[in-house]
Backbone bond lengths (Angstrom), bond angles and torsions (degrees), N, CA, C in turn:
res aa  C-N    CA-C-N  psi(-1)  N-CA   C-N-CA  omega(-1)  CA-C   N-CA-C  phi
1 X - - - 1.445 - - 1.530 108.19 -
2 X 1.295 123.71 136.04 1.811 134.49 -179.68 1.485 82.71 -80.01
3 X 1.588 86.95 129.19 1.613 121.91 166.17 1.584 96.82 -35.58
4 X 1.037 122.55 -64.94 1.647 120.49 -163.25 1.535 120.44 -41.14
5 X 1.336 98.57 -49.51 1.511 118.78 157.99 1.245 127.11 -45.45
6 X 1.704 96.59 -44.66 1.973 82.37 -178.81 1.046 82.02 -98.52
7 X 1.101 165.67 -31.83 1.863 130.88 165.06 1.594 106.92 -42.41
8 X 0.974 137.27 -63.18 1.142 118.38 -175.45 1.813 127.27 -45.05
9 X 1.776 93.82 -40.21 1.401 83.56 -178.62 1.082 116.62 -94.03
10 X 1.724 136.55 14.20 1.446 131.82 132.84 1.117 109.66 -46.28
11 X 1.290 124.00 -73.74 1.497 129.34 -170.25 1.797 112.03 -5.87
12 X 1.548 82.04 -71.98 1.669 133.13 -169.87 1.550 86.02 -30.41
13 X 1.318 109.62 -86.81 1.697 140.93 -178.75 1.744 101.16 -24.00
14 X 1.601 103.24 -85.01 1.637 103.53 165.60 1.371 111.41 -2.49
15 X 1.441 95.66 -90.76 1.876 115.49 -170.30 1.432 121.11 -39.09
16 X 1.269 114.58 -46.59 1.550 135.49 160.45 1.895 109.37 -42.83
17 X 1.680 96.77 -60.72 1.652 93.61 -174.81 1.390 106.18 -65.99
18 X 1.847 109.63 -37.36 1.956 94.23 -174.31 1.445 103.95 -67.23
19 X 1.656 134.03 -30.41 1.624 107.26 -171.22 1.691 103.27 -78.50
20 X 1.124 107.38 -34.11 1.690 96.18 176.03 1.528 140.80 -56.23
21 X 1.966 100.07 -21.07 1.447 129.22 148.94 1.325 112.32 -53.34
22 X 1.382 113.36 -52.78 1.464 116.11 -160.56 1.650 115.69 -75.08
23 X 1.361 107.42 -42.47 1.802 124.66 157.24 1.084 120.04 -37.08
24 X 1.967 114.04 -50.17 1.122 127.49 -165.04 1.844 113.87 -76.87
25 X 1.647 105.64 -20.32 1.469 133.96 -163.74 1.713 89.96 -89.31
26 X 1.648 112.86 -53.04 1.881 111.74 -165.40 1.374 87.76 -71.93
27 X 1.284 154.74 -90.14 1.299 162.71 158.52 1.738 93.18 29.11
28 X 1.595 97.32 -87.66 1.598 93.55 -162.46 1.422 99.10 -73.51
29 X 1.245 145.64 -14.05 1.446 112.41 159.12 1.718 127.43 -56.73
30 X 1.532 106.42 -26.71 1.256 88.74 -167.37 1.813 92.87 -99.80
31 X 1.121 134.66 -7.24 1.553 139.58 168.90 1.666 88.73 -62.76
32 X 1.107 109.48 -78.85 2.188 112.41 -163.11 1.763 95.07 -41.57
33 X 1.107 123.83 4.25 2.020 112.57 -179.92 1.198 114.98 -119.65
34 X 1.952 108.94 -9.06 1.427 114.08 174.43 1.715 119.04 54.01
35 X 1.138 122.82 2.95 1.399 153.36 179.27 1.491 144.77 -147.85
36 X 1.159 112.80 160.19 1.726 106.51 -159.52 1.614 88.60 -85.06
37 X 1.929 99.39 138.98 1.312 142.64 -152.86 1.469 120.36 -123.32
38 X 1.609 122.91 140.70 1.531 102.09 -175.19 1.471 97.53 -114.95
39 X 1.650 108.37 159.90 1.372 104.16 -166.75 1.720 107.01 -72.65
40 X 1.187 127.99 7.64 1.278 123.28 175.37 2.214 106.88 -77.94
41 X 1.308 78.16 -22.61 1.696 98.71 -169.64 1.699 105.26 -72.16
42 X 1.061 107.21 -60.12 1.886 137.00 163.50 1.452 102.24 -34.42
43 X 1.593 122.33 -62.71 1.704 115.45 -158.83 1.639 94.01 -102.44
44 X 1.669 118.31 31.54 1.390 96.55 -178.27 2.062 71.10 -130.22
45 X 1.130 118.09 -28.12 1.790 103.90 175.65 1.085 113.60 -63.77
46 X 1.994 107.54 -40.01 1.714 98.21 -163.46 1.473 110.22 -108.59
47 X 1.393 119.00 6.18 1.457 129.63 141.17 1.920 79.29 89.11
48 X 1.272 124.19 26.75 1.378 114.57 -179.55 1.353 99.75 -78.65
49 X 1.520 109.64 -168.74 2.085 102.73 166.96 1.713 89.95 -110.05
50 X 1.504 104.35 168.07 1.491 114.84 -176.38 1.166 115.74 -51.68
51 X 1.470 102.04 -40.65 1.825 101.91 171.72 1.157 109.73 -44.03
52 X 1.168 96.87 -94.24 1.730 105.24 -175.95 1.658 111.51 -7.93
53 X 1.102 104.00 -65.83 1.521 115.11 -166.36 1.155 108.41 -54.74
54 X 1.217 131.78 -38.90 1.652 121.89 -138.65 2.011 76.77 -114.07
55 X 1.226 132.82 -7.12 1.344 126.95 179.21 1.970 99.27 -96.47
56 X 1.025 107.33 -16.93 1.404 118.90 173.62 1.280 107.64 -67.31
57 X 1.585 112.72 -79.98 1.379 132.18 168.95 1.643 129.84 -33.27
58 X 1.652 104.15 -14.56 1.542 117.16 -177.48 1.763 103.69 -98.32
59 X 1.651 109.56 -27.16 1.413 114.45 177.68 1.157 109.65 -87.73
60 X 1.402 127.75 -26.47 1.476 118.36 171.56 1.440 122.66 -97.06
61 X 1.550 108.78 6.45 1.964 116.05 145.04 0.951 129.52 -76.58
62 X 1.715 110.65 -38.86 1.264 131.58 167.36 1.818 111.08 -50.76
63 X 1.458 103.49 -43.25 1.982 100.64 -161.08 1.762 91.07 -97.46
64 X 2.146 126.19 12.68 0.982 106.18 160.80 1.719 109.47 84.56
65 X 1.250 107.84 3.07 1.656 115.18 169.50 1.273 136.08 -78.01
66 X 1.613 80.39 -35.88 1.877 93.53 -174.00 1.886 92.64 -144.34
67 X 1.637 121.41 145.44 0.699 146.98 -154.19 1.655 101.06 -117.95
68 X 1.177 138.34 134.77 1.399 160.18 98.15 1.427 142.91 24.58
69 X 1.338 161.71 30.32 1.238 121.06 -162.09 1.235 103.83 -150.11
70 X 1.588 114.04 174.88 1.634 116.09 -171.85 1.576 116.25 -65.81
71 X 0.965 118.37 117.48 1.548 115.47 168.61 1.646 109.55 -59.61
72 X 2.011 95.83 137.25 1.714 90.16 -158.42 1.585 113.29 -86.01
73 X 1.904 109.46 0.73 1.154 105.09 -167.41 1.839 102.72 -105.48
74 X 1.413 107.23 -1.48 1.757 114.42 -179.95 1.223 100.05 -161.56
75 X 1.999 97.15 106.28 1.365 111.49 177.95 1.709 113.11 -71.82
76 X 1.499 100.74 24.14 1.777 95.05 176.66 1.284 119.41 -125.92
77 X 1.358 89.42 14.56 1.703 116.79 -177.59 1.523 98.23 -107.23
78 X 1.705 98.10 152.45 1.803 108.11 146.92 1.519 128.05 -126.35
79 X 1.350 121.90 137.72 1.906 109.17 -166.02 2.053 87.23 -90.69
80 X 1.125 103.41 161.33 1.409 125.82 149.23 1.401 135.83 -101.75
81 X 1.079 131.20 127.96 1.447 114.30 145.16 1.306 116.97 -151.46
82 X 1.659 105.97 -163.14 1.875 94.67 -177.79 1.483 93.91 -101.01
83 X 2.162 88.42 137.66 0.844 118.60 167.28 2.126 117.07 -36.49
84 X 1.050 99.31 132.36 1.335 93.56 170.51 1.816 129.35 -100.92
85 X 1.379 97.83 112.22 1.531 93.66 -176.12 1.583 134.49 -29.96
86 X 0.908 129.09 124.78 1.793 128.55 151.64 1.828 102.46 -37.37
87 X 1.857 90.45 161.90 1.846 110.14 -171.51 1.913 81.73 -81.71
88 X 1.372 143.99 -13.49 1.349 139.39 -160.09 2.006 96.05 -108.84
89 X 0.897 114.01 -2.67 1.453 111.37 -159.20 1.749 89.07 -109.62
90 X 1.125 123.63 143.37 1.830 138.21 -175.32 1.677 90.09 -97.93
């Protein structure tokens, strides 16, 4: 394999392990609160930056993990948590 290549697919790998860190970091912040969470709450447990987080938080709504919604005490807020399975869902 040309060096260039396997630099690239380190690269690749890296990037892969930091978002899978970072998933693994939003996850147990909002699991360790047992309750719906605001992302100010999330990038101050897992010490990520907002980016990160809130691009995290859009892939794990997207894959149906973690759920969305208006916080009822600040309509300029949003809480998180994990989605909760259906009685048909394993």
């Amino acid at each position: 394999m040309p060096p260039v290549e396997h630099q690239r697919q380190a690269q690749h790998a890296q990037t892969v392990a930091r978002r899978n860190a970072t998933r693994q970091a939003v996850v147990g912040a909002i699991v360790c609160r047992n309750d719906a969470v605001t992302a100010r709450w999330i990038i101050q447990c897992s010490g990520r930056s907002k980016s990160t987080v809130a691009r995290c938080l859009n892939d794990l709504m997207n894959d149906g993990i973690v759920e969305r919604f208006p916080d009822p005490h600040d309509g300029r807020e949003f809480r998180y948590r994990m989605r909760r399975q259906s009685d048909g869902q394993a």
